[in-house]
DRENKE-585548 format. One line per field, with one value per residue (C-alpha): residue number from 0; residue in one letter; x, y, z. Coordinates in steps of 0.02 Angstrom, whole numbers, plus 32768, in hexadecimal, padded with zeros to 4 digits. Example, Ala and Ser with C-alpha at 12.3 -4.5 7.8 and 13.67 -1.06 7.14 Angstrom:
// DRENKE-585548
n (0;1)
res (A;S)
east (8267;82AC)
north (7F1F;7FCB)
up (8186;8165)
// end
This chain:
// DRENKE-585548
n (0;1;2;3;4;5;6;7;8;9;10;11;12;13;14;15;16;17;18;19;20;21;22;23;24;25;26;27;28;29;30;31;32;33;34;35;36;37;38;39;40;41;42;43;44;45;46;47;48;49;50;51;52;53;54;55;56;57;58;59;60;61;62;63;64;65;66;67;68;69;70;71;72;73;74;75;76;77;78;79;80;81;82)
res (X;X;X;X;X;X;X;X;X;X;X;X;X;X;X;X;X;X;X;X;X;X;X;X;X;X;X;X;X;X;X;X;X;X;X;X;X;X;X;X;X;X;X;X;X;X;X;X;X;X;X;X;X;X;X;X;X;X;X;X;X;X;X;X;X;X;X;X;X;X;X;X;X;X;X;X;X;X;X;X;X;X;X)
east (0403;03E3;047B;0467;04DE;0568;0557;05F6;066E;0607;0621;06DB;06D7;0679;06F4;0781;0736;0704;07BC;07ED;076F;07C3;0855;0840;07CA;0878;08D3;086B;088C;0910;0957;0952;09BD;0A24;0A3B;0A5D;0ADF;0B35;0B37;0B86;0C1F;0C2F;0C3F;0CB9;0D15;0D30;0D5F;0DE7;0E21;0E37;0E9A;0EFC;0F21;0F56;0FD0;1010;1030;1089;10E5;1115;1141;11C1;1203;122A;1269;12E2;130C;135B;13A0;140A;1420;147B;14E2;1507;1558;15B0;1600;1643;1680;16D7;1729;1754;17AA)
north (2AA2;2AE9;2AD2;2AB6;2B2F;2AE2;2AD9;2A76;2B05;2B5D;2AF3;2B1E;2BCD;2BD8;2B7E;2BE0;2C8F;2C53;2C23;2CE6;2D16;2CB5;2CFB;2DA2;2D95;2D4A;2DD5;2E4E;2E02;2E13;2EA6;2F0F;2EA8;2E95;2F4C;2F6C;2ED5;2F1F;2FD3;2F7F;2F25;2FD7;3016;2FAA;2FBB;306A;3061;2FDD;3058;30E2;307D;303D;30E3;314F;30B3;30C9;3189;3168;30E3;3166;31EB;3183;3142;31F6;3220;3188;31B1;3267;31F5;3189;323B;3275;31F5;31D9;32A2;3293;3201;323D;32E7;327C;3214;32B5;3301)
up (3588;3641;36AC;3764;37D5;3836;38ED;390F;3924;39A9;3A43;3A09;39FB;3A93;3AFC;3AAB;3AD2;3B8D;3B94;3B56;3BC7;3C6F;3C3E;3C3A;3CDA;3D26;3CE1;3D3B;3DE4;3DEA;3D88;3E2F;3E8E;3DFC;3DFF;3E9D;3E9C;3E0B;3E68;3F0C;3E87;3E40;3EF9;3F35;3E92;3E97;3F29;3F09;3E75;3ED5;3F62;3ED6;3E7C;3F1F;3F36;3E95;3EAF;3F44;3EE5;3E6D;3EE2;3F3C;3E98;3E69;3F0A;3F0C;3E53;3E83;3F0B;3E8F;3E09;3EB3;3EE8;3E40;3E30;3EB6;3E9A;3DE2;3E44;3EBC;3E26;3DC1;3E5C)
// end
């Protein structure tokens, strides 16, 4: 018994890898603006971080500063209580 091959799944496959094939074509268009997109987020975030960091130095600075503050005050008023 001869059995004829099957032509019905071609049209199928063929659409299906033309459809693989747009895709990555699409891909390729636009992966360089992509790119450079992504670089300009990094950029600005960075930036934003480092803003954002020397604030909360500063922050921490005067929170230390206004802590010896308070350990101050805090001696002299038990000297002025124990005298």
């Amino acid at each position: 018994m001869l059995v004829e091959p099957s032509h019905f799944g071609i049209p199928a496959a063929a659409e299906e890898m033309e459809a693989a094939f747009d895709e990555r074509v699409q891909y390729l268009a636009t992966v360089d603006s992509e790119y450079y997109r992504a670089q300009r987020i990094i950029t600005t975030l960075e930036k934003e971080n480092a803003a954002r960091t020397a604030w909360a130095q500063k922050l921490a600075i005067d929170l230390n500063d206004k802590e010896a503050i308070i350990q101050r005050l805090v001696r002299q008023a038990a000297t002025k209580t124990s005298a």
